[in-house]
C-alpha positions in Angstrom: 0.0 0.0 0.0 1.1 3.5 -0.6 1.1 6.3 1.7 -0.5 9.4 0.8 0.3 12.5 3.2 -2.3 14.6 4.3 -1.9 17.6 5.9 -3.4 21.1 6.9 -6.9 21.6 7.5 -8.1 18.7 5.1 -5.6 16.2 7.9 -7.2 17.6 10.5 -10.5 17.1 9.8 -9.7 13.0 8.6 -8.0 12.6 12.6 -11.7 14.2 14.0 -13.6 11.7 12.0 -14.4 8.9 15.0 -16.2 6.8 12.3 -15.9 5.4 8.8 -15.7 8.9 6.3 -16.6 9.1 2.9 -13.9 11.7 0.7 -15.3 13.0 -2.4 -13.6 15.5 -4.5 -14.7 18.7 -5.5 -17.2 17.9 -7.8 -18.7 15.3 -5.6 -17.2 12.0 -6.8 -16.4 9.2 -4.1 -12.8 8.9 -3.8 -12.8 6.1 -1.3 -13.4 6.0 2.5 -11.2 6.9 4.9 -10.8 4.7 8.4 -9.6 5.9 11.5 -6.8 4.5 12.7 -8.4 4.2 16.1 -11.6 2.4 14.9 -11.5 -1.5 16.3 -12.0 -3.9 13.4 -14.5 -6.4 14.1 -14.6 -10.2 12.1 -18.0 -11.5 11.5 -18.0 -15.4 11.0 -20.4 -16.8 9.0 -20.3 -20.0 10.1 -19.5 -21.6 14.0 -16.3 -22.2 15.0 -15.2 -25.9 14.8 -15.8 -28.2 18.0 -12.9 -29.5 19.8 -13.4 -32.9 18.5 -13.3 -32.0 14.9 -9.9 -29.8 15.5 -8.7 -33.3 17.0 -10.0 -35.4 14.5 -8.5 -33.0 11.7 -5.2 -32.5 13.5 -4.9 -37.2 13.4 -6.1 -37.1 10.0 -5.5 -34.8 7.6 -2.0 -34.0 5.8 -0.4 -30.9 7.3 2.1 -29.1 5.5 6.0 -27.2 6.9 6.4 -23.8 6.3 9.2 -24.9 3.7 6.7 -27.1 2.0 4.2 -24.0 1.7 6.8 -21.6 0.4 7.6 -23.7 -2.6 4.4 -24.3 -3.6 3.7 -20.5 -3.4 7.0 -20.1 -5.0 6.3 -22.5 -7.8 2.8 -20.7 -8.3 4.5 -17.5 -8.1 6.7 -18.8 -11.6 4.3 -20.3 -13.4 2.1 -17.1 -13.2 5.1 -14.9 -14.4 
C-alpha cells in the first residue's frame, strides 16, 4: 500500500472523524473512505467455530504441510504465473 500524506486543514479534519468517512472530490465524486486508525476492526463469522473434537480429528487425520513445503508451492505458483 502506498502512503498518501495529508496535511493542513483537510488532515485535520480525517484525525476528527471517529467513524468510517466518505472523501469526495470537489465535484462530488467518491474517492474512497477513509478509516480511522483508532476504529477496532471487528470479524464476522459466517459459520460456528469448529468443535474440539473436529480440531482433534483434523489434527490425526488430515495432511499438514512445513512452512518450507508451503513456500515452494507458493513459490512455484508465483513462476508459473510470471
Amino acid at each position: 500500500m502506498s502512503p498518501l500524506i495529508v496535511d493542513g486543514p483537510f488532515g485535520d479534519r480525517l484525525l476528527a472523524a471517529n467513524n468510517v468517512t466518505e472523501v469526495h472530490d470537489a465535484s462530488g465524486k467518491l474517492l474512497g473512505k477513509f478509516v480511522p486508525n483508532s476504529m477496532p476492526v471487528v470479524y464476522v463469522l459466517d459459520s460456528p467455530l469448529p468443535s474440539n473434537e473436529d480440531l482433534a480429528r483434523r489434527m490425526r487425520e488430515e495432511r499438514s504441510y512445513t512452512a518450507e513445503e508451503v513456500m515452494d508451492r507458493l513459490r512455484s505458483i508465483r513462476e508459473r504465473s510470471q
